[in-house]
DOVO-686342 format. One line per field, with one value per residue (C-alpha): residue number from 1; x, y negated, z negated. Coordinates in Angstrom, 2 decimals, decimal comma. Each point is the difference from the previous one (the first is absolute). Layout:
# residues N
num	(NUM	...)
X	(X	...)
Y	(Y	...)
Z	(Z	...)
END
This chain:
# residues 569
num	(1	2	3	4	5	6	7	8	9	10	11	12	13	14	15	16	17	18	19	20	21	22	23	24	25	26	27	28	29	30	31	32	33	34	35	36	37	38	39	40	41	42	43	44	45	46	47	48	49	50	51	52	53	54	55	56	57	58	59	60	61	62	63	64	65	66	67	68	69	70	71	72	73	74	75	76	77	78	79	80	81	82	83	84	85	86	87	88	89	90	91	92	93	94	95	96	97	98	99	100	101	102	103	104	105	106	107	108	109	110	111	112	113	114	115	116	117	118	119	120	121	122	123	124	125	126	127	128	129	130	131	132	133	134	135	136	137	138	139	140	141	142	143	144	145	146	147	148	149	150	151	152	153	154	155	156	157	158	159	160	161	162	163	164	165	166	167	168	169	170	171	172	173	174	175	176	177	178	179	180	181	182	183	184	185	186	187	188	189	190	191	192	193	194	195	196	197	198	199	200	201	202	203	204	205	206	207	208	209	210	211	212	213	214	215	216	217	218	219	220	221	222	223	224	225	226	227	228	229	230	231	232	233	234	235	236	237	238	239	240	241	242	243	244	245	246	247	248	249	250	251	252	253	254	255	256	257	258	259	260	261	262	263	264	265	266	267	268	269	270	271	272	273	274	275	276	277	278	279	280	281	282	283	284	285	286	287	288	289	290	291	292	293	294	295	296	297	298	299	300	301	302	303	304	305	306	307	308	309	310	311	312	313	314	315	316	317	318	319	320	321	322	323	324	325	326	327	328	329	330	331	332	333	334	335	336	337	338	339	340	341	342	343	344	345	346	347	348	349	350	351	352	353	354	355	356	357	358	359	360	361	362	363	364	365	366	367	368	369	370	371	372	373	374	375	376	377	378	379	380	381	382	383	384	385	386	387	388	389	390	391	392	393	394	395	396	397	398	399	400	401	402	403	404	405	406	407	408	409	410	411	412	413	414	415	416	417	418	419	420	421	422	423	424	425	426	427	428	429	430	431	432	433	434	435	436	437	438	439	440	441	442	443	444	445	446	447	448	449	450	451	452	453	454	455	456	457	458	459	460	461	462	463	464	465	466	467	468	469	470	471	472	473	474	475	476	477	478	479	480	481	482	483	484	485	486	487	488	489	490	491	492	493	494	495	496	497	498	499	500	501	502	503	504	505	506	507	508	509	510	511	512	513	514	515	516	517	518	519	520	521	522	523	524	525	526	527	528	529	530	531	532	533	534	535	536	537	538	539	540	541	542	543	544	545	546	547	548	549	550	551	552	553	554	555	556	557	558	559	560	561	562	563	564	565	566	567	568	569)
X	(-57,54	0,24	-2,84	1,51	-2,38	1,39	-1,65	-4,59	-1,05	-3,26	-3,03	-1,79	2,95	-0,10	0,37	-2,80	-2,31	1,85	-2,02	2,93	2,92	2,52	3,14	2,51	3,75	3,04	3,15	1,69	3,69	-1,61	2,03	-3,22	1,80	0,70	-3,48	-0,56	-3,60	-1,30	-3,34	0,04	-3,22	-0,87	0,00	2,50	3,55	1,75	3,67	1,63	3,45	0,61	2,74	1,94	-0,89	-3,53	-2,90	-3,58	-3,33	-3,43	-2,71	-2,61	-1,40	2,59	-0,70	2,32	2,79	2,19	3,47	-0,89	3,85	0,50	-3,90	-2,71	-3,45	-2,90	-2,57	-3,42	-2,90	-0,19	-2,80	2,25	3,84	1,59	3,51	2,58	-0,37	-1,92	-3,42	-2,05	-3,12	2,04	2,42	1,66	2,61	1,97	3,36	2,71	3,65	2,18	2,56	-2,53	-2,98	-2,71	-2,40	-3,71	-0,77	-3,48	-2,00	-3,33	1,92	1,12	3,42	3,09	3,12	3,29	1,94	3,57	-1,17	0,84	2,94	0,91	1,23	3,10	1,08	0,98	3,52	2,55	0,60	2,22	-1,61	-1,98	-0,87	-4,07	-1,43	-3,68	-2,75	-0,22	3,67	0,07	-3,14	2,17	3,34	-1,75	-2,35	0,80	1,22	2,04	-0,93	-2,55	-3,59	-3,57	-2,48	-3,58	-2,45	-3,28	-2,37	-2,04	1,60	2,08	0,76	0,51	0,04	2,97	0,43	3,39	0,36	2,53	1,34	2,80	-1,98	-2,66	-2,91	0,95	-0,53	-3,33	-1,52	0,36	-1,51	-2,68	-0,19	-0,02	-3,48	-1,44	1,28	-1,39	-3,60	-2,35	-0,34	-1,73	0,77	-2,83	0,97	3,48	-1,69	-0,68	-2,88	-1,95	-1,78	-2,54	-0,83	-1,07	-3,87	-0,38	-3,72	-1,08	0,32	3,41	1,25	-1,60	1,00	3,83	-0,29	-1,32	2,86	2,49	-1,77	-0,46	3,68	1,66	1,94	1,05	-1,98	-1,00	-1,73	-2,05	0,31	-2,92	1,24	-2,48	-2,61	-1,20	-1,10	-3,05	2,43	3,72	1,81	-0,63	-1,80	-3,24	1,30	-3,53	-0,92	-0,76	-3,58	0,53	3,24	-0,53	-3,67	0,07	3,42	-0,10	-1,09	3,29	1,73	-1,02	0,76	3,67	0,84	-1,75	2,74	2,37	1,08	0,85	-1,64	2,00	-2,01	1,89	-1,00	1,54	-1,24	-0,42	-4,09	-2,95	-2,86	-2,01	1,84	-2,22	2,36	1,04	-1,89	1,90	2,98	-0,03	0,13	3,53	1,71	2,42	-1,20	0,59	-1,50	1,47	-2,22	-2,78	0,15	0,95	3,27	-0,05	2,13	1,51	1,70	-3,44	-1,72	-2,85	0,10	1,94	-2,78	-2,58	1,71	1,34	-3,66	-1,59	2,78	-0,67	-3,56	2,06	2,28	-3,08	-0,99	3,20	2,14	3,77	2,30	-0,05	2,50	0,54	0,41	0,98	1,01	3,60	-1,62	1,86	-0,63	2,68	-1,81	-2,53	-1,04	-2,67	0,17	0,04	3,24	2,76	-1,88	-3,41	-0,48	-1,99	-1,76	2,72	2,16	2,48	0,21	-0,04	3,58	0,14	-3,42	1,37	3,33	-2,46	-3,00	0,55	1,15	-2,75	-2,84	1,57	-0,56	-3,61	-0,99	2,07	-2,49	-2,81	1,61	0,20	3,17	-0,81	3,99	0,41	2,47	-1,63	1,03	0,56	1,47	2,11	0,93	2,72	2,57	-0,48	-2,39	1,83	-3,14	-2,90	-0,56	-0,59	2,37	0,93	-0,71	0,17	-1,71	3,53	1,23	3,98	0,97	3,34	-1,41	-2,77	3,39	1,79	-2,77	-0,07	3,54	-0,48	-3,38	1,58	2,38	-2,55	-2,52	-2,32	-1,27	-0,42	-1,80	1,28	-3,39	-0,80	-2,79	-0,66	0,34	3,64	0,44	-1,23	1,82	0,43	3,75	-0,77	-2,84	1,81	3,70	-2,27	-1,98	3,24	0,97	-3,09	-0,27	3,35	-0,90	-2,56	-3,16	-1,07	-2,51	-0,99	-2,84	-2,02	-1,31	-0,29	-0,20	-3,72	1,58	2,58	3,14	2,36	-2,98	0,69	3,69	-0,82	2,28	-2,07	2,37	2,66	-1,88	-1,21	3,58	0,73	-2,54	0,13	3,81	-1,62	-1,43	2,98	1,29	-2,50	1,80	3,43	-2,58	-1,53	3,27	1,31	-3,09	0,41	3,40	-0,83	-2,97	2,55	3,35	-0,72	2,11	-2,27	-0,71	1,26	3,68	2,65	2,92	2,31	-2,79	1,69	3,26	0,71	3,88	-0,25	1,09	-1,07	-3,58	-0,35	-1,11	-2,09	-3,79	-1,59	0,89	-1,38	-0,55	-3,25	-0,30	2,75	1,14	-0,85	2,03	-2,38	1,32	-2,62	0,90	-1,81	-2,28	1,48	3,39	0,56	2,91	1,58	3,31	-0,68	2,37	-0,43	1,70	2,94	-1,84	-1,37	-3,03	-2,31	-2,26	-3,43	-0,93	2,32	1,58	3,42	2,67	1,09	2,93	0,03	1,41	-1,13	-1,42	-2,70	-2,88	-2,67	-3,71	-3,45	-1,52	2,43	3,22	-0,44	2,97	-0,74	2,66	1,19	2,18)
Y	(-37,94	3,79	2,71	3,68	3,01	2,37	3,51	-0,16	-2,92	0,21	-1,82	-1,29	-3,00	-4,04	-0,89	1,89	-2,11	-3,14	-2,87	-1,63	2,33	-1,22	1,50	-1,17	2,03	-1,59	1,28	0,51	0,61	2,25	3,32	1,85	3,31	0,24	0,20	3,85	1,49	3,49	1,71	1,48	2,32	-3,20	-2,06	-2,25	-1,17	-2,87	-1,34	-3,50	-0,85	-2,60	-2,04	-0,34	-3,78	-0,06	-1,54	1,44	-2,00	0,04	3,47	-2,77	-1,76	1,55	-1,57	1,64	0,39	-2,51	1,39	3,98	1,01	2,88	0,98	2,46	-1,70	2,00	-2,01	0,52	-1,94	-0,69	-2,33	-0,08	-0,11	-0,12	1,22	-0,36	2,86	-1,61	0,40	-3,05	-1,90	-0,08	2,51	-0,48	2,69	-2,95	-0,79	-2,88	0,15	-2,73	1,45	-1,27	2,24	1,12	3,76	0,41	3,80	0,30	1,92	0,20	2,02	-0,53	0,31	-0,07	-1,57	0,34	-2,94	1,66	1,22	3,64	1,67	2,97	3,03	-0,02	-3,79	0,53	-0,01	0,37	-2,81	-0,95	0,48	-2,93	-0,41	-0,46	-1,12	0,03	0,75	-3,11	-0,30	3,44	-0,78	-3,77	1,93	2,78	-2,35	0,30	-3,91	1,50	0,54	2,46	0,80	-1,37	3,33	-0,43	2,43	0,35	2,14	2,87	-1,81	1,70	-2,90	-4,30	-2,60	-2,60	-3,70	-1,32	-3,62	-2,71	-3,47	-1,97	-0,74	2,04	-2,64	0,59	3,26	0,43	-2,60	2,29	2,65	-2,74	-0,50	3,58	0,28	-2,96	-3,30	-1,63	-1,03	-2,98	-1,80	-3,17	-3,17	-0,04	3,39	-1,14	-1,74	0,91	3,18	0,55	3,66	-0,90	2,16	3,74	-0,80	-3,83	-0,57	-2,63	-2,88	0,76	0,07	-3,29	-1,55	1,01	-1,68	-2,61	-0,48	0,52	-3,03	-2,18	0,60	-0,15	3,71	0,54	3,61	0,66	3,67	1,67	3,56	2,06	3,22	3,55	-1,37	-1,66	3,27	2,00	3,17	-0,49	3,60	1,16	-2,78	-0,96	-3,33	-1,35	-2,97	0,10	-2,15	-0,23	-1,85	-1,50	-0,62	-1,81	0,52	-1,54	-3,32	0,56	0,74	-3,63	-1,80	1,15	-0,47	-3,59	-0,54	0,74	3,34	3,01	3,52	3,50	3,27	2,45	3,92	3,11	2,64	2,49	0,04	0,76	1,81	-2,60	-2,25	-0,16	1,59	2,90	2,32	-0,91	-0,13	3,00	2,32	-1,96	0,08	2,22	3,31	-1,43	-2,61	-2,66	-2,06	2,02	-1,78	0,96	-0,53	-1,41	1,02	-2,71	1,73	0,78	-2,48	1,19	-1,00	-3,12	-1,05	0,51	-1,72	-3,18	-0,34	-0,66	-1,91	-2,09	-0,54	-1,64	-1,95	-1,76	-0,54	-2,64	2,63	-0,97	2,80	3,52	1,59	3,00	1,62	3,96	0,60	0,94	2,72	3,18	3,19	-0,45	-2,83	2,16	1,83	-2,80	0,56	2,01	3,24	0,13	3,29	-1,91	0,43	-2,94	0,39	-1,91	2,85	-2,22	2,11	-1,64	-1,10	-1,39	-1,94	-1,23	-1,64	-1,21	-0,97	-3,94	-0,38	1,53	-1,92	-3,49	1,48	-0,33	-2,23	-2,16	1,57	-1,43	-3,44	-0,47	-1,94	-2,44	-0,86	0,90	0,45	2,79	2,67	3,55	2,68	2,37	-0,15	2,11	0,49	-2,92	-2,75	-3,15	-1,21	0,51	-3,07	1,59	-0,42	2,83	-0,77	2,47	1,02	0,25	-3,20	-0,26	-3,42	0,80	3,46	-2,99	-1,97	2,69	1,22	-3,85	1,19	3,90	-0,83	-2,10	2,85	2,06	-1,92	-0,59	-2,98	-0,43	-1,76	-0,52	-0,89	-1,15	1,46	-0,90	3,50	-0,21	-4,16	-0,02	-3,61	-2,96	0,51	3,48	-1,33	-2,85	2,17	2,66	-3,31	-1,58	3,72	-0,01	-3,56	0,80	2,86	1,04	0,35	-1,98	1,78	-0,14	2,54	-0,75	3,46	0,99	-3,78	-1,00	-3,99	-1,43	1,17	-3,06	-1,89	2,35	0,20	-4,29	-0,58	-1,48	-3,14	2,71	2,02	-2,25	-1,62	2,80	1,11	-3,37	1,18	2,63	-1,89	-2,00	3,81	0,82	-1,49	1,60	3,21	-0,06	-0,77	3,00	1,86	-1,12	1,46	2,99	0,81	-1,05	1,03	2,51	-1,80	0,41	-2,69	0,96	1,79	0,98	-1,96	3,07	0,02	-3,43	0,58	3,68	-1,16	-1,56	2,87	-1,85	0,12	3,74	0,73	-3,97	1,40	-2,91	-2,67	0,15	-2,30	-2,01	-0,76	-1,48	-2,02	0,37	2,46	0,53	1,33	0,60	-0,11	3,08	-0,73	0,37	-2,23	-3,88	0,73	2,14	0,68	-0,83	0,76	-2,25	1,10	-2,01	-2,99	-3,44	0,23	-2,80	0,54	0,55	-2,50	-2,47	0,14	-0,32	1,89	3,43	1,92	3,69	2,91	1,01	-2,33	-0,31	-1,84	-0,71	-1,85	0,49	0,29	2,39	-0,70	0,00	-1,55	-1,02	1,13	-3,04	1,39)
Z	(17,28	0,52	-0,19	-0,96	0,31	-2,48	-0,02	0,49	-1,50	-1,83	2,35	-2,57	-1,06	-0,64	2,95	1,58	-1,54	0,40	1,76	1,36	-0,02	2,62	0,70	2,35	0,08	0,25	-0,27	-3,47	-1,18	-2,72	0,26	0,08	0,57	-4,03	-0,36	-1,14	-0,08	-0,96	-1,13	-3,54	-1,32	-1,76	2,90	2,05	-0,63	1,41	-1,70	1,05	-0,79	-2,45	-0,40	-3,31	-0,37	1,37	-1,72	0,40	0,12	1,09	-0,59	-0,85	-3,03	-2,68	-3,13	-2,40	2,87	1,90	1,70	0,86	-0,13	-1,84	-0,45	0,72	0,95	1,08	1,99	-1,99	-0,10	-3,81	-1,57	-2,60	1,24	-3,88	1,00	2,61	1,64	3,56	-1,48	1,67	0,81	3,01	1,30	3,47	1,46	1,18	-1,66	1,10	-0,55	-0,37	2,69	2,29	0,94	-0,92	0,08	0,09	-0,12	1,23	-2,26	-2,10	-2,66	-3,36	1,35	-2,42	0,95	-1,80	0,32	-1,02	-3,36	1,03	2,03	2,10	-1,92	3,02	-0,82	-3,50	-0,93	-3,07	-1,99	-3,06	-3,70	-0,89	-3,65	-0,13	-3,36	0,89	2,47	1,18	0,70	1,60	2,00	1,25	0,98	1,87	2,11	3,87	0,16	3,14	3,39	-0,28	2,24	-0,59	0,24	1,33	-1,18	1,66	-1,40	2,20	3,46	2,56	0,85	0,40	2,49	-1,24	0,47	0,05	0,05	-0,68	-0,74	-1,40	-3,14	-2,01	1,40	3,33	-0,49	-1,79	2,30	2,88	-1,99	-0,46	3,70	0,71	-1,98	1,60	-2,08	-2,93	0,22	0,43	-3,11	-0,36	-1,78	-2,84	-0,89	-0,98	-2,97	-3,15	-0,76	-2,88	-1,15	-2,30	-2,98	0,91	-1,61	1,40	1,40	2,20	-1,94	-1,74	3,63	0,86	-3,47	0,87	3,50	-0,90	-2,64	2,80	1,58	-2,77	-1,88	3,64	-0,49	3,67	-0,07	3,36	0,09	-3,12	-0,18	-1,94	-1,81	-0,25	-1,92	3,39	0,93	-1,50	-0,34	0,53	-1,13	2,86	1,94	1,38	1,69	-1,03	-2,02	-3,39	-0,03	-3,76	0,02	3,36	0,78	3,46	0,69	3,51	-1,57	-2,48	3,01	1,63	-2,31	-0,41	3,41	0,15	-2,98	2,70	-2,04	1,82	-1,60	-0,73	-1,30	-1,88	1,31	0,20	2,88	-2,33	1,13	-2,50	0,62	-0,28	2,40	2,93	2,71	-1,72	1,73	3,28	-1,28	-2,35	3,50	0,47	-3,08	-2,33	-1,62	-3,37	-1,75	-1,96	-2,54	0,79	3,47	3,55	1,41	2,93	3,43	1,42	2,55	1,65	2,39	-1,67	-3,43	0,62	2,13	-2,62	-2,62	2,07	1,38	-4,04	-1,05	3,33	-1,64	-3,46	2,44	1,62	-3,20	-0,21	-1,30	1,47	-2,17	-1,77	-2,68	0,86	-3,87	-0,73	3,05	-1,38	-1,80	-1,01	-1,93	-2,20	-2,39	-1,64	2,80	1,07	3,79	2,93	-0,21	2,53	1,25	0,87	3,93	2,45	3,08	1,85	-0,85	-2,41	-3,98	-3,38	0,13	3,35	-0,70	-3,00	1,87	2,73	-2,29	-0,17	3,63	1,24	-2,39	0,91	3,83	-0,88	-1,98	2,87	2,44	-2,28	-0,01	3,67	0,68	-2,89	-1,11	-4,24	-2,49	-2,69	-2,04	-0,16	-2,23	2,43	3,04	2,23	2,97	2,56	-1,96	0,92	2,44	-2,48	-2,03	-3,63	-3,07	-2,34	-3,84	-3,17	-3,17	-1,55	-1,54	-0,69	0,73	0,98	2,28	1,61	0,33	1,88	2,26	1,53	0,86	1,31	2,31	2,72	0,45	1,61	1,33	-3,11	-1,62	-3,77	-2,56	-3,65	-0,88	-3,25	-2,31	-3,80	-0,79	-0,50	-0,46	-3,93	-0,06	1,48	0,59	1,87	2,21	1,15	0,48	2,11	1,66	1,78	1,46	1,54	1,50	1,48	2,06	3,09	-2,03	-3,05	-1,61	-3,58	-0,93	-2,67	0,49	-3,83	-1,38	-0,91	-0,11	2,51	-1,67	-0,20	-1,94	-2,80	0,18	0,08	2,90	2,78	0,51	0,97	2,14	2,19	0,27	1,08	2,38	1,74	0,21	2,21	2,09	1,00	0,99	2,43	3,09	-1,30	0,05	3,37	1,64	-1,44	0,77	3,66	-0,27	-0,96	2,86	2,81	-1,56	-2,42	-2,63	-3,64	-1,75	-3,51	-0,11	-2,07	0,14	1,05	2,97	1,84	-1,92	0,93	0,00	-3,32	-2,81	-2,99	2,03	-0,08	-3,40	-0,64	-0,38	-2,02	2,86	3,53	2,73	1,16	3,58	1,61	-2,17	-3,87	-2,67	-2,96	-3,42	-2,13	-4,18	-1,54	-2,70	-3,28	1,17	0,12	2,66	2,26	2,15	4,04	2,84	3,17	2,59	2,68	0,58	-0,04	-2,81	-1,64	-3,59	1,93	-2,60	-0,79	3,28	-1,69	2,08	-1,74	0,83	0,97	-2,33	-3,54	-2,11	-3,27	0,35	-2,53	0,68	-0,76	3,43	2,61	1,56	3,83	2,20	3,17	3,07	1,84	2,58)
END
């Protein structure tokens, strides 16, 4: 690994406020002289070669894009990433390549990177007449499939700190990038089990009815998670009980933990008036409001003091885990939150606190937690977030996009949830498709968030659920392993399969197949289909579930549950 300081770098950057940052430099065959670099009057300029049969990965959670060849992705916190154009709950400025390294550009900004989708005017050159019947054609035959540059754009910078790393596969690579922030985190066993949100307006006894369910049906759910309505005002917050819904809460509170369950509170900082530290923190936050609340500067010791020390108050309460919600929040889905022009005391402006909103949150509500080891959730996160223990999760609800994002997070040191919510399963068939996703990946969460009755009693397919949830559990020590993995080696959990096969062509392009720890290839059928096509790559493979040997290539497979092939050699 190789640090290049090109130009002034910006002082307010990732890994600034990185807890563990940790670089060590080693020397790189990396021709770093091709790396060009120049200030523009819209900011700062730096151009890569790229090589005519390089693939491009990585620039976080991408949930409408897979292999970056050939595109244009700007790196924008989006609460609602529609498009493939690097929108994101989770952008990182790190890309890998499968020639073998890898770049993280360290920057706040929504920086746009061209990944040969645009060429010099000085490398064109005549070429014979070429018949072209439509756009599409025309746009095909004039794409820059040949060697070509990736351009980095940073916005308002003069200039970039770069990190060059490498490896002989893709993994290799990203895991030192993992390293580099710190490693994966801490997560405990229980947390690898299944979570359930309960519905948004639950009171006390729905939540004790539900547990005691759990107990009495033998559904191996291990933490319940209460949604706003926990809260006496939740858009913005108060982080105060609601005595209506929750009259002697701590007794509630008791009793779930003597059940053995483990307890979650939805929030968002976004802090109402009547929250009873707003006063404090209102002196520390942005100079724009966002749900008629404060918002909250992390970057100051100030205000993350002030909020860690309440939330310390719920955690004594028996409190173990927070989701962190609309913290991916953006201007650009009707204008909701804070503007890229908003300024903080810590110096950071709207953009930059937007790219560093969900790092910096997890920062303290892990303050308020005091070492205690979780696995929760959040809704953006940034540049260098392998060590915090919080997994992404989104409002959107493609199947196949939820499919693909458990392939794009491990390339950048993100976890992911394809969560599964009634909102979109209207049928047995759909739950139960979405279901098996989720037990085979880091977090199983289903939230009940908008469903006033557990959802698979309607959709009358309780046998299957708890089938498969029990499946879960039987996960757990592939989970922890792999989670153990990741905090000393920096190797993610979930991957693509192009990620360990980087020398594998028919791997570059797979984004519906990804690998599970060390040894599991999961290949999820998409709602809507009885069977699909799966590729296993060269190498000894068993049916997770028969364990009937199966031999690599292309092949069709059709069941109701998943196909998931476990890696013998």
């Amino acid at each position: 690994m190789k640090k290049i300081t090109l130009g002034t770098p910006e002082k307010l950057v990732p890994s600034k406020f990185s807890k563990s940052f940790h670089y060590v430099e080693r020397e790189i065959r990396y021709n770093t002289e091709n790396i060009r670099s120049q200030c523009t009057a819209r900011g700062f300029l730096i151009t890569l070669p790229l090589h005519e049969d390089e693939q491009i990965y990585g620039l976080g959670l991408q949930l409408k894009s897979f292999n970056h060849r050939g595109k244009k992705l700007t790196l924008r916190v989006n609460s609602d990433p529609v498009a493939a154009t690097g929108d994101s709950h989770a952008p990182v400025p790190f890309f890998v390549s499968t020639k073998g390294y890898g770049v993280y550009v360290d920057t706040a900004r929504f920086a746009e990177f061209y990944l040969g989708s645009s060429k010099p005017l000085e490398s064109i050159q005549k070429s014979g007449t070429a018949d072209i019947a439509t756009t599409e054609e025309a746009l095909y035959k004039t794409r820059t499939e040949k060697e070509t540059h990736i351009s980095v754009f940073i916005p308002a910078a003069k200039g970039a700190d770069l990190y060059i790393m490498e490896g002989e596969t893709i993994t290799d690579v990203v895991a030192q990038y993992n390293l580099l922030s710190g490693g994966g985190p801490e997560v405990p066993e229980w947390a690898l089990s299944p979570l359930y949100r309960c519905y948004a307006k639950s009171n006390r006894d729905d939540v004790l009815s539900i547990a005691k369910y759990f107990k009495s049906s033998k559904i191996p759910v291990k933490t319940i998670g209460l949604e706003p309505g926990w809260q006496t005002k939740a858009y913005s917050c108060s982080f105060v009980w609601d005595s209506a819904r929750f009259p002697e809460h701590k007794t509630m509170l008791s009793a779930l933990l003597n059940m053995g369950f483990h307890i979650n509170l939805w929030e968002h900082a976004f802090t109402n008036p009547d929250a009873p530290f707003f006063e404090k923190i209102k002196a520390y936050s942005g100079n724009y409001a966002t749900f008629n609340g404060c918002v909250p500067d992390f970057a100051t010791k100030e205000a993350v003091d002030i909020f860690s020390e309440y939330h310390e108050k719920l955690v004594d309460e028996g409190v173990d885990g927070f989701k962190l919600d609309e913290c991916d929040s953006s201007d650009y889905t009707g204008s909701w939150s804070f503007p890229n022009h908003a300024e903080f005391p810590s110096g950071l402006d709207g953009e930059q606190y937007h790219a560093l909103f969900g790092t910096l949150y997890m920062q303290a509500i892990l303050k308020a937690l005091k070492g205690r080891p979780i696995l929760s959730e959040v809704r953006n996160v940034g540049a260098l977030a392998a060590p915090y223990p919080f997994v992404l999760y989104s409002d959107l609800y493609d199947h196949a996009d939820f499919v693909r994002g458990c392939c794009t997070a491990g390339f950048s040191g993100l976890l992911w949830t394809p969560e599964v919510r009634k909102v979109a399963s209207r049928t047995k068939e759909e739950f139960m498709r979405r279901l098996w996703t989720n037990v085979f990946s880091v977090q199983c969460l289903i939230n009940g968030w908008n469903c006033e009755k557990i959802p698979w009693q309607e959709l009358d397919c309780e046998k299957e659920v708890k089938a498969a949830l029990i499946e879960r559990e039987k996960l757990v020590p592939i989970l922890k392993r792999a989670f153990d993995r990741y905090k000393t080696e920096g190797v993610p959990p979930m991957r693509a399969l192009v990620s360990d096969y980087t020398n594998d062509p028919e791997t570059y392009n797979i984004d519906n197949e990804y690998l599970l720890g060390d040894c599991l290839l999961v290949a999820p059928i998409i709602y809507g289909n009885q069977k699909r096509s799966v590729y296993l790559p060269k190498g000894d493979f068993r049916d997770y579930f028969t364990k009937e040997p199966v031999k690599s290539g292309w092949f069709e497979v059709e069941t109701d549950t998943i196909p998931v092939y476990e890696k013998l050699d």
